[in-house]
PATITI-452844 format. One record per residue (C-alpha): residue number from 0; x, y, z. Coordinates in steps of 0.001 Angstrom, whole numbers, always signed. Layout:
+-----+---------+---------+---------+
! num !       X !       Y !       Z !
+-----+---------+---------+---------+
! NUM !       X !       Y !       Z !
...
+-----+---------+---------+---------+
***
This chain:
+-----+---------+---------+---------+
! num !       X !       Y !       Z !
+-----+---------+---------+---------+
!   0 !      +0 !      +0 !      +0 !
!   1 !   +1420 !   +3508 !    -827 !
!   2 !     -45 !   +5222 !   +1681 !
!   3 !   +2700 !   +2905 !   +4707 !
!   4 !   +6530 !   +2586 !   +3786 !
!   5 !   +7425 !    -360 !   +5523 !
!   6 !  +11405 !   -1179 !   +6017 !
!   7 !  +13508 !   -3378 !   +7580 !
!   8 !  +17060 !   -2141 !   +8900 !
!   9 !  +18255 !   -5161 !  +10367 !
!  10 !  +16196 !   -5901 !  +13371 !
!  11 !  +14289 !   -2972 !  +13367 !
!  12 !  +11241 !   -2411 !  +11264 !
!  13 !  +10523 !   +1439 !   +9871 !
!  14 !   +6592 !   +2039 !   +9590 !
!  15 !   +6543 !   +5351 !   +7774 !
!  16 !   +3002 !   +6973 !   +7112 !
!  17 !   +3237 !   +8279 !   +3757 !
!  18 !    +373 !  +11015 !   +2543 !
!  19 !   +2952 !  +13566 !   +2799 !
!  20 !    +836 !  +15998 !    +809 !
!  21 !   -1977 !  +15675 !   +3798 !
!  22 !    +395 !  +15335 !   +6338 !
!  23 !    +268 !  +12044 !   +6954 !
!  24 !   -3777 !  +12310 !   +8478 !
!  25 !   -5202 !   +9464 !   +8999 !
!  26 !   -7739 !   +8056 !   +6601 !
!  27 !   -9543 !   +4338 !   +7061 !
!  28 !   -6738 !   +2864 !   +4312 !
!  29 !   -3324 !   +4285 !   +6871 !
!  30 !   -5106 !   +3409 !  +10026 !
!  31 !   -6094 !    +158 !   +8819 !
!  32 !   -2339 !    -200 !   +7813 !
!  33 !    -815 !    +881 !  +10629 !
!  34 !   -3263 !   -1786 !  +12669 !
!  35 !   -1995 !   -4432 !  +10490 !
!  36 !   +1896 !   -4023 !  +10228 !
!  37 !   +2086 !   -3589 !  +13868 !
!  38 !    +397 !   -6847 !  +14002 !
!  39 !   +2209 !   -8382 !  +11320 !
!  40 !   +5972 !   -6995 !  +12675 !
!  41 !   +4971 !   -8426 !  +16280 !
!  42 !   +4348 !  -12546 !  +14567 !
!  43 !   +7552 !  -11574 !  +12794 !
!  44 !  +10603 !  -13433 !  +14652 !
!  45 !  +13174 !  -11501 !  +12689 !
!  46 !  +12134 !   -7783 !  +13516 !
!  47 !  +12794 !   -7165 !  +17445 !
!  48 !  +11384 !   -3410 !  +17570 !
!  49 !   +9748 !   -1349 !  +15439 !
!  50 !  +10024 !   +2843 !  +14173 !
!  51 !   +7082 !   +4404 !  +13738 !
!  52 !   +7735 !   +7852 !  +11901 !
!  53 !   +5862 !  +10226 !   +9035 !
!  54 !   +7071 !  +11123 !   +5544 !
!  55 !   +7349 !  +14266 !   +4292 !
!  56 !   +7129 !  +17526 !   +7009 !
!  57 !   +4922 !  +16088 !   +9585 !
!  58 !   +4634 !  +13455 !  +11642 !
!  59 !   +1026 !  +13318 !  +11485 !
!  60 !   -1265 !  +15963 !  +11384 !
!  61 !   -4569 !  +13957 !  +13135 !
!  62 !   -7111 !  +12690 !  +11602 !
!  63 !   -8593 !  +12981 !   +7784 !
!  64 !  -11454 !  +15247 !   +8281 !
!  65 !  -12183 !  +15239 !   +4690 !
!  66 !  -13016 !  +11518 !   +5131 !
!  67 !  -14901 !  +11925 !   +8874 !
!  68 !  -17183 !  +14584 !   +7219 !
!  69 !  -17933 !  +12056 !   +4448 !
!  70 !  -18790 !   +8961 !   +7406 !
!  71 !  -20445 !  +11455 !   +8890 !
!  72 !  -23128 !  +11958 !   +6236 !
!  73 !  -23319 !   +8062 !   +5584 !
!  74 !  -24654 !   +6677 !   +8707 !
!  75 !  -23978 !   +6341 !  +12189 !
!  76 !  -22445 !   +2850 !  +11819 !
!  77 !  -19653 !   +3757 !   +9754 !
!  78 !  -18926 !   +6331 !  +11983 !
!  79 !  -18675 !   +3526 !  +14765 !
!  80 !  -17088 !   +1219 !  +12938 !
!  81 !  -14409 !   +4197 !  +12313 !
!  82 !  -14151 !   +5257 !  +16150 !
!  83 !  -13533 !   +1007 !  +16508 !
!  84 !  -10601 !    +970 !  +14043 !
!  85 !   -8715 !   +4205 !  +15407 !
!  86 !   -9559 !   +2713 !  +19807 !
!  87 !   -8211 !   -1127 !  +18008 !
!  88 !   -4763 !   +1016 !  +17233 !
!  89 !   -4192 !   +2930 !  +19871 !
!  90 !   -4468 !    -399 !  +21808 !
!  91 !   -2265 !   -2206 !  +19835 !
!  92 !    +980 !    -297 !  +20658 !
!  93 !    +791 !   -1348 !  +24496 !
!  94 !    -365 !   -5367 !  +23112 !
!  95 !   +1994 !   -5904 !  +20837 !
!  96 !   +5140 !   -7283 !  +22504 !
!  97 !   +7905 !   -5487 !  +20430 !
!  98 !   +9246 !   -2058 !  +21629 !
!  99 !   +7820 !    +616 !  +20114 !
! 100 !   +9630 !   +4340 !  +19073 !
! 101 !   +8172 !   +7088 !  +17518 !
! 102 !   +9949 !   +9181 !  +15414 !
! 103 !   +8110 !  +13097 !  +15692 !
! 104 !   +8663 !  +16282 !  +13693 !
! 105 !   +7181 !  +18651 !  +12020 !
! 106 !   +2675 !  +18540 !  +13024 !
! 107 !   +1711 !  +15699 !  +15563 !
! 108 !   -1708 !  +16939 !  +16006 !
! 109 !   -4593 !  +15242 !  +17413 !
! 110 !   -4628 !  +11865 !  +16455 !
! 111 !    -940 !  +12118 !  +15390 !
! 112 !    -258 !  +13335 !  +18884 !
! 113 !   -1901 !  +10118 !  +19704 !
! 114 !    +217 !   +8618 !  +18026 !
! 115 !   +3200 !   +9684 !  +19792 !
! 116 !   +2025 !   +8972 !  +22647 !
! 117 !    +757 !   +5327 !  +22178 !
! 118 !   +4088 !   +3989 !  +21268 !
! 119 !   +6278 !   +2522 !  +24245 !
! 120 !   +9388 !   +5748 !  +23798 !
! 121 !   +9212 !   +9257 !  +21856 !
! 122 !  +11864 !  +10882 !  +20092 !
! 123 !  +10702 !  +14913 !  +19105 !
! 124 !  +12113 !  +17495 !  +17071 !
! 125 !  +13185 !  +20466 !  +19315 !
! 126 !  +10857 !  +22583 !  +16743 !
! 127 !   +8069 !  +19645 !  +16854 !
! 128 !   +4083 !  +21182 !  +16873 !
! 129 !   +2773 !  +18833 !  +19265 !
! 130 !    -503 !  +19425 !  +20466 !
! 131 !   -4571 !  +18569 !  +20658 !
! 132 !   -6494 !  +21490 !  +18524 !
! 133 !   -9515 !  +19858 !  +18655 !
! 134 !  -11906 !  +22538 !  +20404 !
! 135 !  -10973 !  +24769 !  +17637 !
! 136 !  -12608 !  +22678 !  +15699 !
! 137 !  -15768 !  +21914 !  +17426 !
! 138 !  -14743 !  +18261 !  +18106 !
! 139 !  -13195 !  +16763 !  +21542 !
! 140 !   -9813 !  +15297 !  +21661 !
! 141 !  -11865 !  +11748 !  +22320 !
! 142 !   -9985 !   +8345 !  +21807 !
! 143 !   -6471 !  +10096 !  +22298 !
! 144 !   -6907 !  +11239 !  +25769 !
! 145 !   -6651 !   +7862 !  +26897 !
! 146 !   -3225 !   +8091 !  +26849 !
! 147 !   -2331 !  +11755 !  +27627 !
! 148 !   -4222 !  +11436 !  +31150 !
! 149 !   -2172 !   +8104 !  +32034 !
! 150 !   +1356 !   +9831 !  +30724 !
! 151 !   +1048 !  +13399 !  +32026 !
! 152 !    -446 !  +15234 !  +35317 !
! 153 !   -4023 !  +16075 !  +35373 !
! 154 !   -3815 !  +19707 !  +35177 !
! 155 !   -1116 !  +19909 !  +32309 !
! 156 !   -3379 !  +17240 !  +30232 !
! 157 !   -6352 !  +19305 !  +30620 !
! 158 !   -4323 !  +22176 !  +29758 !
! 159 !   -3536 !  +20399 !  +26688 !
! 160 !   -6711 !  +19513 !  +25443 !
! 161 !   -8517 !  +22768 !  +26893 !
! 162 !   -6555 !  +25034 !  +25461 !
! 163 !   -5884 !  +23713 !  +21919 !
! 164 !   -2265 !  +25551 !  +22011 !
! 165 !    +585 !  +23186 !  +20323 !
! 166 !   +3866 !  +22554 !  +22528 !
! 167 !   +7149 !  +22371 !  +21485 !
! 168 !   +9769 !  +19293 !  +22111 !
! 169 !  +11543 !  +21404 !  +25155 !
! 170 !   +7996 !  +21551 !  +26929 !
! 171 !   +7019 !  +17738 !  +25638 !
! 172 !  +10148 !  +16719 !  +27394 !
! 173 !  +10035 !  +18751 !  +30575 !
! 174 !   +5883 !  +17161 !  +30697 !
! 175 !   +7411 !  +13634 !  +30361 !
! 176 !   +5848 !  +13352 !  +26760 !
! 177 !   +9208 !  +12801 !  +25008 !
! 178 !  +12030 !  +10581 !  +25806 !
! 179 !  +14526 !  +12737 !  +23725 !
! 180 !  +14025 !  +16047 !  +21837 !
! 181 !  +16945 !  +16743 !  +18944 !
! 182 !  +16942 !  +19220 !  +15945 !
! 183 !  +14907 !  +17813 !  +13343 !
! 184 !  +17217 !  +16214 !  +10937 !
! 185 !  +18357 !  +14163 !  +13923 !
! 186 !  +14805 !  +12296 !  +14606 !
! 187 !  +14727 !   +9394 !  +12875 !
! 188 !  +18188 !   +8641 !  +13712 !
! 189 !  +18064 !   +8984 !  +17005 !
! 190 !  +14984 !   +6950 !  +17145 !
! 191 !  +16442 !   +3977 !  +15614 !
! 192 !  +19104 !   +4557 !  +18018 !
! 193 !  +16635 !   +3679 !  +21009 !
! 194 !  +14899 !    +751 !  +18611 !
! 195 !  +18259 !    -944 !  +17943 !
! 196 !  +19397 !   -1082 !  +21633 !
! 197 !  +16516 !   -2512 !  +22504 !
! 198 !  +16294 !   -4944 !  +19517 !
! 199 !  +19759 !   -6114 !  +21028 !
! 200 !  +18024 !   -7470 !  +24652 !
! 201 !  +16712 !  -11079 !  +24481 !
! 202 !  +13551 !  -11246 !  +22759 !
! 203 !  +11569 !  -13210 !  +25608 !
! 204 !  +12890 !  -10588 !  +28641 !
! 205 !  +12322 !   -7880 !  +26277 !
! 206 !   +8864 !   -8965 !  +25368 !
! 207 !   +7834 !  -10139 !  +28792 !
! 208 !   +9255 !   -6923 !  +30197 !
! 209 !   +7048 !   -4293 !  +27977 !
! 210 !   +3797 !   -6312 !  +29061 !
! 211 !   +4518 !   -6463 !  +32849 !
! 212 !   +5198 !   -2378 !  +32531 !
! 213 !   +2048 !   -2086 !  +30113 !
! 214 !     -10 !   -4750 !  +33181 !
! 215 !   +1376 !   -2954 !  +35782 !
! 216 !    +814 !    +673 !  +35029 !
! 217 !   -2486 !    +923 !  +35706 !
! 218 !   -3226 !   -1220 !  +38565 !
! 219 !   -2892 !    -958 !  +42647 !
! 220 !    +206 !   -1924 !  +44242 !
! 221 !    -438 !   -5166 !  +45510 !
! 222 !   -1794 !   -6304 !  +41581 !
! 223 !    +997 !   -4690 !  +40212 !
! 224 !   +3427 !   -6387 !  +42494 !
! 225 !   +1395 !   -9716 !  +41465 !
! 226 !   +2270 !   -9037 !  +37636 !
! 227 !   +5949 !   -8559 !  +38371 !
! 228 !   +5643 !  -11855 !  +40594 !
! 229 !   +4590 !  -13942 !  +37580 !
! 230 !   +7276 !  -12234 !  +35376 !
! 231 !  +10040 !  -13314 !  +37936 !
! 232 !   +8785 !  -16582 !  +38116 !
! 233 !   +8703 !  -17111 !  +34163 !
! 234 !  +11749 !  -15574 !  +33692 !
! 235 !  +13683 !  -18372 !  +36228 !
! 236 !  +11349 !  -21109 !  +34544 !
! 237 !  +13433 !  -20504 !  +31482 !
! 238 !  +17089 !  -20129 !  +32840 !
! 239 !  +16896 !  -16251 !  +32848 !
! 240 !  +16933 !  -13960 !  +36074 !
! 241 !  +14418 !  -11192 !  +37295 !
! 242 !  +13992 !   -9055 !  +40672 !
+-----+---------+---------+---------+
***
């Protein structure tokens, strides 16, 4: 499909949204894409962690509003079925068991910012336009603020998504949003940086490490000390060590 560059550089796979002319927004075709190669690069023994970046200027500029206006005046259940696809992606990052990096420049905007934030580790362009301008719009920053309120304070992610004003990578990074902010031309390298370290950890610690952090996040102490217990003890059932 033209509209996802996918490529292999050794054990790191390279999703690259490519509808650089619309920014990279997200129609049905590059959601459906993106829900598939993530799928498809997680059964695949030979890729170990995965890039996800955008073509062109942006990252990715949200969603295709052309195409939601068009559901929109179909019927209701295409506008479900479309609200399905984009909650089935943002869930995959966290299910999947490879590491995942995002590589951001240029516009991650609403659903692009989304994005960003679904994958496991963020790399941003100092100059990066990062940001929920959904209000303006008349719309609510829906499905994406799943993520934002689990990664970021309360009162800076209402900020966020209340005041429709795009950050920069200095202020992503000092909000815990990015991982590492570099000039633009510096992105997708340091990105794969991140990817290929971790593509170089043991594929069952790595994988069984990213879903005890993913388990654990969200759940009291004593369940999330439960989900590191069954880690440790399927770690040492295999010869390898845990804490």
């Amino acid at each position: 499909m033209t509209e996802l560059l996918i490529e292999d550089l050794d054990a790191v796979r390279v999703l690259r949204m490519n509808r650089p002319d619309k920014h990279n927004a997200l129609n049905t075709i590059l959601t459906q894409g993106l829900l598939d190669a993530l799928h498809d690069a997680d059964r695949n023994g030979a890729v170990r962690a995965i890039v996800l970046a955008g073509n062109g200027k942006s990252f990715c500029a949200g969603a295709d509003t052309r195409e939601f206006a068009g559901l929109t005046a179909q019927h209701a259940d295409a506008v479900l079925q479309r609200a399905e696809l984009t909650t089935a992606l943002h869930l995959a990052f966290s299910h999947i068991g490879k590491p995942v990096v995002s590589a951001v420049q240029g516009n991650a905007l609403g659903g692009g910012a989304g994005l960003a934030l679904a994958c496991d580790m963020a790399v941003m362009a100092d100059d990066v336009r990062f940001g929920y301008p959904e209000l303006r719009h008349g719309i609510v920053a829906a499905v994406v603020m799943a993520n934002l309120v689990r990664q970021v304070g309360r009162k800076q992610a209402f900020e966020l998504v209340a005041m429709a004003e795009p950050i920069d990578g200095a202020r992503a990074l000092a909000l815990g949003l990015a991982n590492r902010v570099v000039p633009p031309a510096q992105v997708l390298e340091a990105a794969l940086g991140l990817a290929q370290r971790m593509a170089g950890w043991e594929p069952a610690a790595m994988k069984l490490t990213k879903r005890s952090f993913h388990r654990s996040a969200d759940l009291a102490l004593a369940e999330a000390l439960a989900v590191g217990r069954d880690a440790n003890t399927i770690m040492r059932s295999f010869g390898g060590g845990g804490q």
